[in-house]
Structure formats: structure tokens, C-alpha cells
C-alpha positions in Angstrom: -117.1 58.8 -16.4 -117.2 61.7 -18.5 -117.6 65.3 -16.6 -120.8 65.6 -18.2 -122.6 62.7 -17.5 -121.5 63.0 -13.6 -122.9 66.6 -13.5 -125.9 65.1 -14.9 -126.1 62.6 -12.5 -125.0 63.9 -9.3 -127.7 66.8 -9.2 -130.4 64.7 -9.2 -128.8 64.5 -5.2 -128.8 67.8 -4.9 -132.1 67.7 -2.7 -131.3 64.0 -1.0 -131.6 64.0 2.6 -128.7 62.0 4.6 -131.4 60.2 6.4 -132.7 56.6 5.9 -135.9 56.8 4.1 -137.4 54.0 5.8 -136.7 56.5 9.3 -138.5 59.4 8.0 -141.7 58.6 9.5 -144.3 61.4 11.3 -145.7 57.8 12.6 -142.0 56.8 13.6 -143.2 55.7 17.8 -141.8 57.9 20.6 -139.0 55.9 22.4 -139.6 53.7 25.6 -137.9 55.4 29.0 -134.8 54.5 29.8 -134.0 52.0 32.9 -133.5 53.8 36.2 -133.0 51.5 39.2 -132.7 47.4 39.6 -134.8 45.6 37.6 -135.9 41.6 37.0 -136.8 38.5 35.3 -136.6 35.6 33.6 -135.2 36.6 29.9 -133.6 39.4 29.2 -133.0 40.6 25.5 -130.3 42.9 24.9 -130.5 44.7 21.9 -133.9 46.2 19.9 -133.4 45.6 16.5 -134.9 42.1 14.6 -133.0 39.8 16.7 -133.7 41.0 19.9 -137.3 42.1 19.2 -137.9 38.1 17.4 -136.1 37.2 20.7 -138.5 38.8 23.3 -141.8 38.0 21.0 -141.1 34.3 20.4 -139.8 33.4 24.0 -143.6 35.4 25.2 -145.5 33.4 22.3 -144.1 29.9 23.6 -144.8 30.8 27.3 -146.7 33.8 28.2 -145.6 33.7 31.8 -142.0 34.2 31.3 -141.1 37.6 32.3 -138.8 39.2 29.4 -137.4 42.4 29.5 -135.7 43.8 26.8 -132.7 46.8 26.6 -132.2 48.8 23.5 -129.2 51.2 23.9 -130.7 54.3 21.5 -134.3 53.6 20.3 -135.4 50.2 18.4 -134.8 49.7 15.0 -132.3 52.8 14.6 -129.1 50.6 13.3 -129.3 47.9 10.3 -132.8 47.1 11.1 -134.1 50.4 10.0 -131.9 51.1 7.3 -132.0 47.8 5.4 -133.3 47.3 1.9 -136.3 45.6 3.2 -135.8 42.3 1.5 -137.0 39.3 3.9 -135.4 36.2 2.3 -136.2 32.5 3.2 -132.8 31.7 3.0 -130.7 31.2 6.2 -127.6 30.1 4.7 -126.5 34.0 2.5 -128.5 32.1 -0.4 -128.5 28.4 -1.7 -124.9 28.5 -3.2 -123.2 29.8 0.0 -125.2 27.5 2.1 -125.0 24.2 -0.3 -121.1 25.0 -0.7 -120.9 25.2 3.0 -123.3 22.0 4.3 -124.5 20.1 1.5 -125.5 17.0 3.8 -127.8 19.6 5.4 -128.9 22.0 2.7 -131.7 20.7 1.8 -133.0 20.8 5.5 -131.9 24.1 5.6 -133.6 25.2 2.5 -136.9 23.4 4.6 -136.8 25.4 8.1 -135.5 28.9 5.7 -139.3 28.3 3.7 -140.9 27.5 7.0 -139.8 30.6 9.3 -140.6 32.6 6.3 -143.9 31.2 6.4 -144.1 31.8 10.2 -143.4 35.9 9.4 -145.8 36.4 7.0 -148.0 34.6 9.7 -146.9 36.6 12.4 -147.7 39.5 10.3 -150.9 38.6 10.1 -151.5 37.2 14.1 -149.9 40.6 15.3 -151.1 43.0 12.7 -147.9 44.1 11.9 -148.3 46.8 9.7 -145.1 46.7 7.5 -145.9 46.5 3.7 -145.5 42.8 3.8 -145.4 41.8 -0.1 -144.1 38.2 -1.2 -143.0 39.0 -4.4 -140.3 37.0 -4.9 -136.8 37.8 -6.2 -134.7 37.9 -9.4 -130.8 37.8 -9.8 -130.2 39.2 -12.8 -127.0 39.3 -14.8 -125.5 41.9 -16.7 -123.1 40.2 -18.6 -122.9 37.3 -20.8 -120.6 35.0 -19.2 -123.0 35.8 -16.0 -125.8 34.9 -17.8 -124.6 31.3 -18.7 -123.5 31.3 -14.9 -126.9 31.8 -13.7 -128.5 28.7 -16.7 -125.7 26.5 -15.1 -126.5 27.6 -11.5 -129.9 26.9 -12.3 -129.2 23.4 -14.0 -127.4 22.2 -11.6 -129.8 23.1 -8.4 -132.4 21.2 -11.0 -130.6 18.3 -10.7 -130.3 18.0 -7.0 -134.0 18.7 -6.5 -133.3 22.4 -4.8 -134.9 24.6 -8.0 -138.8 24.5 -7.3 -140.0 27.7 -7.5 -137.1 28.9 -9.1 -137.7 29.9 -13.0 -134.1 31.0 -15.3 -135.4 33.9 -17.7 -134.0 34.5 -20.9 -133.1 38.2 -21.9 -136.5 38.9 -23.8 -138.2 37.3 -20.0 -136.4 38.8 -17.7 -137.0 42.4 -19.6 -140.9 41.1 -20.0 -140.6 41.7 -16.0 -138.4 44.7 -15.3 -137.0 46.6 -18.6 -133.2 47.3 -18.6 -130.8 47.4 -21.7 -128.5 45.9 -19.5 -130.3 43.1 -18.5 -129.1 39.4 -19.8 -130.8 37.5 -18.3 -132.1 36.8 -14.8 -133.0 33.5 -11.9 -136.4 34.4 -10.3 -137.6 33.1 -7.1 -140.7 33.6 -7.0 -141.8 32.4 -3.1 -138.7 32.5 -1.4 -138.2 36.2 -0.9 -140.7 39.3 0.5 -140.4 42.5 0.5 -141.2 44.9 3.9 -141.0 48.5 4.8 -138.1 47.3 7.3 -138.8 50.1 9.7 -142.4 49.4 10.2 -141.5 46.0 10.3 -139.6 46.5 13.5 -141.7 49.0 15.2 -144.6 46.6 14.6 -142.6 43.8 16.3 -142.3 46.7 19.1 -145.8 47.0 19.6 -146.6 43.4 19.7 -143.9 42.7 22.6 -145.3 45.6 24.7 -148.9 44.2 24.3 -147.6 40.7 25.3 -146.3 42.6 28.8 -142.4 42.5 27.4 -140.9 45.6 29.4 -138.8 47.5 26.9 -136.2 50.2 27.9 -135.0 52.4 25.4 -131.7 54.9 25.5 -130.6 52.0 28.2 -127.2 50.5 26.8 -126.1 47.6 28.2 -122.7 48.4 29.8 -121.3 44.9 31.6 -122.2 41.3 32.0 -121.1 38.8 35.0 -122.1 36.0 36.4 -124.9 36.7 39.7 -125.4 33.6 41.5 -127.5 31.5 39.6 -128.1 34.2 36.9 -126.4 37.1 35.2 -126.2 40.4 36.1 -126.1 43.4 33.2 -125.1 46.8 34.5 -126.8 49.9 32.7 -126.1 53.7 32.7 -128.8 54.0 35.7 -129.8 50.9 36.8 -128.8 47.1 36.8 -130.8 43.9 35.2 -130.8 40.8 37.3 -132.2 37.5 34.9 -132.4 33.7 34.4 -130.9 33.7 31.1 -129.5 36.3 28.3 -130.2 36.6 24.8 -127.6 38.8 23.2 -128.8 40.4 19.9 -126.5 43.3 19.2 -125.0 41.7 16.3 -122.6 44.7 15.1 -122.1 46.6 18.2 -119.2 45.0 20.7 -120.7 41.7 22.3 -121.0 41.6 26.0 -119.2 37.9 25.7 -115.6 39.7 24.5 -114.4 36.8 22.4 -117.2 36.6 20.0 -115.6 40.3 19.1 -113.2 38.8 16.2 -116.1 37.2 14.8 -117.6 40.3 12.8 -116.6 42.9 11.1 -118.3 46.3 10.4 -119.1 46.5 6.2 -120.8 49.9 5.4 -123.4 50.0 3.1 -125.1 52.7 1.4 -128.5 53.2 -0.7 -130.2 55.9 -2.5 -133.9 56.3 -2.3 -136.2 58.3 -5.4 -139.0 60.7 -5.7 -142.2 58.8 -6.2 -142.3 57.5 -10.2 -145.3 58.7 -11.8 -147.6 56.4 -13.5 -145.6 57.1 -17.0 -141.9 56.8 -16.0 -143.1 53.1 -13.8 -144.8 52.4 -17.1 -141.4 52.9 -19.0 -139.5 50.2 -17.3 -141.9 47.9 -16.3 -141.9 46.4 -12.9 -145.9 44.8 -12.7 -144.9 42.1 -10.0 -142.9 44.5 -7.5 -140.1 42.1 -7.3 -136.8 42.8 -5.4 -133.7 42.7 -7.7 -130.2 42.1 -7.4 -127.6 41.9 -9.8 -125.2 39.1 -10.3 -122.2 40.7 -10.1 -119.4 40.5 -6.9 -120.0 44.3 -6.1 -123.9 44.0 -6.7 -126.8 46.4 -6.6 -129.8 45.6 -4.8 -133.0 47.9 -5.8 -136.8 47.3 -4.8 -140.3 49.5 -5.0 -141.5 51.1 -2.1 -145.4 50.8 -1.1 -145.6 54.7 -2.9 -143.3 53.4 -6.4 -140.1 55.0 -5.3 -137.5 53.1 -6.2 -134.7 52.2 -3.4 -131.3 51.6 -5.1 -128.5 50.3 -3.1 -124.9 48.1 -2.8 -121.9 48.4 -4.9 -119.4 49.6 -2.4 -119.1 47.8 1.0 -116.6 49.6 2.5 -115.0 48.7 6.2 -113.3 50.9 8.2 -109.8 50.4 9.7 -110.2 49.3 13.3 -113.4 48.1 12.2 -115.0 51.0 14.2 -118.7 51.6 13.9 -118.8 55.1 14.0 -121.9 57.7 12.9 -120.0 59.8 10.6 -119.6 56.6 8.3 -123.3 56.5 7.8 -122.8 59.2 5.3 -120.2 58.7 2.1 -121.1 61.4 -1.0 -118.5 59.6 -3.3 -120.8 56.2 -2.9 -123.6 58.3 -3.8 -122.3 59.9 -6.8 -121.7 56.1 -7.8 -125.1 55.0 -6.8 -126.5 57.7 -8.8 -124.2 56.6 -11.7 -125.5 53.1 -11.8 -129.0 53.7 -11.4 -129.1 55.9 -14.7 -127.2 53.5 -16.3 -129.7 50.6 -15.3 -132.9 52.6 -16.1 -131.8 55.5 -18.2 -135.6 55.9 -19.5 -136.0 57.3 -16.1 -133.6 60.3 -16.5 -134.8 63.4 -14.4 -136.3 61.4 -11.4 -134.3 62.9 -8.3 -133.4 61.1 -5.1 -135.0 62.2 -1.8 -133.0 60.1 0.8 -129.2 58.8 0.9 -127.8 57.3 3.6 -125.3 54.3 5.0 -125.3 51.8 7.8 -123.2 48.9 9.4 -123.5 45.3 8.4 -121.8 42.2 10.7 -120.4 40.7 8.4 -118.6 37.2 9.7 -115.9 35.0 7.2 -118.7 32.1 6.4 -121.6 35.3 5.7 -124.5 33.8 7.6 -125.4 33.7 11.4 -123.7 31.6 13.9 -124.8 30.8 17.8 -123.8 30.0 20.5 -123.6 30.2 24.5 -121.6 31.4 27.2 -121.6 31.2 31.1 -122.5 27.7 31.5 -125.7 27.9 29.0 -127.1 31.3 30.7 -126.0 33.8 27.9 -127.1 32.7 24.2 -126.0 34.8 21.2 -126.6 35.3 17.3 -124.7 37.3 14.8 -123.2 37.5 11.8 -126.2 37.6 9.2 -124.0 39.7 6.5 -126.8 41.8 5.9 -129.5 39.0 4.6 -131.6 39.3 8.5 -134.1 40.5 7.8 -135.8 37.1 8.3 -133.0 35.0 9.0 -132.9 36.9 12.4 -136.6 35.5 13.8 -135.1 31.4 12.8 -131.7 33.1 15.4 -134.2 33.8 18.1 -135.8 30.0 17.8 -132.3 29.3 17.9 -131.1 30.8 21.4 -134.1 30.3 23.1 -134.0 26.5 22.1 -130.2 26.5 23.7 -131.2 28.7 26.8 -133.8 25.8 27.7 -130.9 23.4 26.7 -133.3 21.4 24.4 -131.9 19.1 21.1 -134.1 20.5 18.6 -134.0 20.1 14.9 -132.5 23.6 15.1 -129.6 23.1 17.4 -128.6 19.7 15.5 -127.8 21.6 12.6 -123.6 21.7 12.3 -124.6 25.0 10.9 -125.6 26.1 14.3 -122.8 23.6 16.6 -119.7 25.3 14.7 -118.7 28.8 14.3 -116.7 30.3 11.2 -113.1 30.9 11.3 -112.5 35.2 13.3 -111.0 37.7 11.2 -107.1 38.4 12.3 -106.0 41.5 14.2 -105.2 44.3 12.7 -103.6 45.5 10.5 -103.8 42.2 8.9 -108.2 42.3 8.6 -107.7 45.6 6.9 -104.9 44.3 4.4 -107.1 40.9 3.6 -110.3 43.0 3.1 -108.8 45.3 1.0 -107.2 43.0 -1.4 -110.4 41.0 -1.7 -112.2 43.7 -2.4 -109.7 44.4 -4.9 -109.8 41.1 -6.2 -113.3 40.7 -6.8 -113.4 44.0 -8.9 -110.8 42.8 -11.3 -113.0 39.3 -11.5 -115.9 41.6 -12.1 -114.1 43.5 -15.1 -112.6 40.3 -16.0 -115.2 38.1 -17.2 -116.0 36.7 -13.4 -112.4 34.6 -13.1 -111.4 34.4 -9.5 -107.4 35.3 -9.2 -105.2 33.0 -6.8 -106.3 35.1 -3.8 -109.8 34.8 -4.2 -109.7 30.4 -5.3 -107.4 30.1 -1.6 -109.7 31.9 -0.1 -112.4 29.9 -1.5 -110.4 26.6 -0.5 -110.3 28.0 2.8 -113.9 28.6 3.1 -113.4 32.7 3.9 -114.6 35.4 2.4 -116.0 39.0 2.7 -119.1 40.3 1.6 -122.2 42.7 2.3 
């Protein structure tokens, strides 16, 4: 990158706030108190982002009586599920390839009850009056490069042929730059029903509001310290108090499970996102954009980028970077060197949009696990259920993981739990320092397939053999 064009790009972050845009909110809801003292009931949720806040509204919405509490260790929606990109896929499986790869005797199920729960939010949406900027727009992968074109026809082609492409339409260059104008666009796959976009924090906050009018007691600044077994129920120990319940749903995806073994399961990936100034009527006119879709490109280190409800334009992805350790620490949210990237790309995407400036810039943790979609599961004889692993594609895949522990914590068969997605688990990552050494030459890996025309090195076809992987 020539010293120029960096200069060029990196001031127009020269006013960007290291804060998630989506956070940023005079209407962002003053936090619940904290839990002081014993407390119970039948359900308890711990954890306040999508998962848990799904959890807690479901389990009230298929039995008002049950008495659900639900613990949030800063204030809901802080983490992933107020710093995502806001894009509310149908998909449960990380998209159709991952998932037909993985269970193609069930994908075509799974492509059913992915459509349906999506369904369910927007309908929730409505029932609640959640308030989140709920558009269903639809996606389109688009490709950059030729060979990526003729990967996405083939893709395409082939999901034809097994009956898995309705409402799916493959756009030529001229099409795909008929809907969003890019030089560098080849060529693009657009679903047009499978995918919404949200304002992801109002999103959560709204799901706030509708558990506290449904009599869900929420405690905020109240992390959740210890779990054991309390005669017929569990016990969870808190800074100030203690939680005495039935049955535990555990929704804290990233943060260190209270059921220590699921631990090697995930792994932090940081992500990081720029968010513009408004676009005038002129510069949104100069690249397009009518139908508000969310994008991604097809690359392995991809860019995701989206409107907001006011035309800025959020532009995120590339680098998925995981720390050593796999801490999750707050000085990680913050990386200048991805932003300089960021700010790179996104001129070289859209340069008729030159000038605009970025308001917002900020990073977050995703759980990433080897298979990149949820997995489930119980603990203590059926009275602690748990979901995680969504590998950053929850923001609707989360509500299908609350059906899914609340269907084992009543120990029903269900269409859900019959899935061998949900009865096995992906393979853990190893213990240091051998996680750090595999990510890093995967990551390596697929930037030289990127560069090289998409071919996949030895290391990356074993570790496709094997059914591992590593992704944001």
C-alpha cells in the first residue's frame, strides 16, 4: 500500500470513536440492579445477551407460570450481542455449504426449522413490539474474483440440483452491480428471504423489555460465580447473593462456562468493524444499494458490510484475530492496525465514496467452535442445558438454541433434539500452545488460498478431511 493512499485513507478515522456504534444510544436502557441476597425459581438464565434473553422469553411464552430469573454479569447486550453486524440469518448450520457438508441426511430439515425460527423472529417482532429496525432484505455473497465467480454459478448449480436453491438467484457482474455498484464486484449469489437485517442492540434491549413485562426478574452487574448441585436443583453463587432453581440454561457462549469441560469447545476470534458518517442522498446514489441488502464477500478473510436505518454504511471482517491463551480481555476490543485495513478495503470497494469519514470503530469476541455452528447439550443429570458456539452467525440462530435447551430441560424428543446436529458435539480445540500454532497456520493458509486463486494447501484439504476448521 503506497504511503499516500494510507494517509488518504487512515484520516478519514481520525474522528472514529472506539465505541460500537450500535451502543451509542441516548435511548441505550439504564441497567437492572444487581442481586443482593438468596433468590428463587423455576428457570434460571445465566447470561443477557440473545441466548439467554431468547431463553427467558420463550420458556415464559410456552408457560407463563414458570418463574424465570435471569443473571447478566455487566448489563445485557454489552458483548457480541451489541456489537454484531446485525445480520439475522435463517441459517442454523454457518450457511448451507457448512451445514450440507456436515449433515446432508438432515440439511434439508435444517434448512426447514432455520426458515421457520426466522419466521418466528420477525413474528416476535411484531407480538412484542420490538423496536429493532427489523428489515428482511435478503443477502448477497459476492465475489471478487473470477475463479470465485465460477465458484458461486457452481455452488449455485449444484444446490439447484438437490432442490436447496429456492429463493436463491446467481447474478451476473452487470446484476449484481444493477444492485450495489462496485468495480470489484464479479458477480454475486442473492438470498433474497433467508437473511434480515436489525439494529442488533435494539434488538436485544427490546427482547429486555419484553421478558420484564412477562414478570422475568432480570439482575444486571450480577456475574454468575459457581454452579453445584442443591438437592433436587442447582445452586449458582453470585458476588452478593445466591440463585436456588429447577433447571439452568447457560447462555454465556464466550465467557468461561459454569460446566468447566465445555471450556475446550470455543475459542475467542476478535472481530472488528468500522461504521460511516451518514451518506448523503448523492454519494448513496453513486453506488447504488435500493434494496438495503447485507453483503459479504466470498473470499476466506471476508468483509461483511450493511446500511444502517440512517444510510451509514457498517463495514466489517477481514482479520479474525485470537489471542494466545484465548483470553477475552477489554483491551482487545480495540486494534488501530485492523482499522487502517478496514478503511483500506472499504475505499477500495466503493472508491466513488472517497471523503465519507467513519464515526465508530470498534472489536468484539466471537465463540468460535471447530464445526462453526452451535452445539447443546446438558449437564448434572439433565438440570443444566447449554448453547454455544454460533461463530458469529447468532444473531438468529441463538432464539432456535433457546427452543433447544428448553426442549432438553423438560427432557422431551422433539424434532429439535433428534437432530444429530444437536445429539453430537464438534471435536475441542487442543491445549496450548498447540490452538495457537493450528490457528495461526490456518489463518495463514487461507490467505495464500486467497491470493492463490482459492486452492486449499495440504493443511487446509486435512483439515477439511478432518472436519475442523477456524473461522469468524
Amino acid at each position: 500500500m503506497a504511503p499516500s493512499a494510507m494517509t488518504r485513507w487512515t484520516t478519514s478515522l481520525s474522528e472514529a470513536q472506539p465505541v460500537p456504534y450500535w451502543l451509542d444510544d441516548p435511548a441505550r436502557p439504564r441497567p437492572e440492579p444487581a442481586l443482593t441476597g438468596p433468590e428463587t425459581c423455576d428457570l434460571l438464565v445465566v447470561g443477557g445477551g440473545y441466548s439467554g434473553l431468547w431463553t427467558a422469553l420463550v420458556a415464559k411464552e410456552r408457560d407463563p407460570g414458570r418463574d424465570v430469573v435471569l443473571l447478566e454479569g455487566h448489563e445485557v447486550g454489552w458483548a457480541a450481542s451489541g456489537r454484531n453486524g446485525g445480520f439475522c440469518a435463517a441459517s442454523l448450520t454457518h450457511g448451507l455449504a457448512n451445514g450440507l457438508a456436515r449433515w446432508p441426511d438432515e440439511i434439508h430439515r435444517l434448512e426447514e426449522l432455520g426458515a421457520r425460527n426466522l419466521d418466528e423472529i420477525e413474528t416476535a417482532v411484531t407480538r412484542h413490539s420490538l423496536d429493532c429496525e427489523f428489515e428482511r432484505t435478503g443477502e448477497i455473497d459476492v465475489a471478487t474474483e473470477e475463479y470465485q465467480a465460477r465458484e458461486l454459478r457452481a455452488w449455485y448449480e449444484e444446490t439447484e440440483g438437490l432442490g436447496l436453491a429456492e429463493g436463491y438467484e446467481y447474478l451476473d457482474a452487470a446484476a449484481v452491480r444493477a444492485q450495489i455498484d462496485s468495480p470489484t464486484f464479479l458477480g454475486g449469489l442473492y438470498d433474497r428471504r433467508g437473511v434480515a437485517m436489525v439494529n442488533p442492540a435494539k434488538l436485544v434491549w427490546g427482547l429486555k423489555r419484553a421478558c420484564l413485562r412477562l414478570g422475568v426478574r432480570i439482575y444486571e452487574h450480577t456475574p454468575a460465580l459457581s454452579l453445584r448441585t442443591y438437592g433436587a436443583g442447582m445452586a449458582v453463587r453470585t458476588p452478593y447473593g445466591r440463585v436456588r432453581a429447577r433447571h439452568v440454561a447457560l447462555g454465556t457462549n464466550i465467557f468461561p462456562n459454569l460446566v468447566r469441560r465445555l471450556r475446550a469447545y470455543t475459542v475467542p476470534v476478535y472481530d472488528y468493524a468500522l461504521m460511516t458518517e451518514p451518506l448523503s442522498d448523492a454519494q448513496l446514489a453513486s453506488i447504488g444499494w435500493r434494496n438495503r441488502q447485507g453483503l459479504g464477500d466470498s473470499a476466506n478473510q471476508f468483509h461483511y458490510f450493511r446500511l444502517s436505518a440512517d444510510n451509514r454504511v457498517l463495514w466489517g471482517g477481514y482479520d479474525a484475530i485470537y489471542p494466545y491463551g484465548g483470553r477475552v480481555r477489554a483491551e482487545y476490543d480495540d486494534r488501530p492496525e485492523t482499522y487502517a485495513k478496514l478503511a483500506g478495503h472499504f475505499f477500495t470497494c466503493f472508491p466513488q465514496l472517497e471523503g465519507v469519514r467513519f464515526t465508530h470503530a470498534w472489536g468484539g469476541a466471537i465463540d468460535t467452535c471447530s464445526r462453526f455452528s452451535a452445539f447443546f447439550g446438558t449437564a448434572h443429570q439433565g438440570r443444566v442445558a447449554y448453547a454455544a458456539g454460533y461463530t458469529g452467525l447468532g444473531v438468529g440462530a441463538t432464539r432456535f438454541g433457546a427452543e433447544v435447551m428448553l426442549d432438553l430441560l423438560a427432557g422431551e424428543r422433539t424434532e429439535r433434539t433428534e437432530l444429530e446436529m444437536v445429539r453430537r458435539k464438534p471435536l475441542p480445540f487442543p491445549p496450548e500452545p498447540f490452538a495457537w500454532t493450528g490457528i495461526a497456520l490456518t489463518k495463514w493458509s487461507l490467505a495464500r488460498a486467497d491470493a492463490h486463486g482459492g486452492r486449499r494447501n495440504l493443511w487446509l484439504r486435512t483439515m477439511d478431511r478432518l472436519g475442523l476448521g477456524f473461522d469468524s
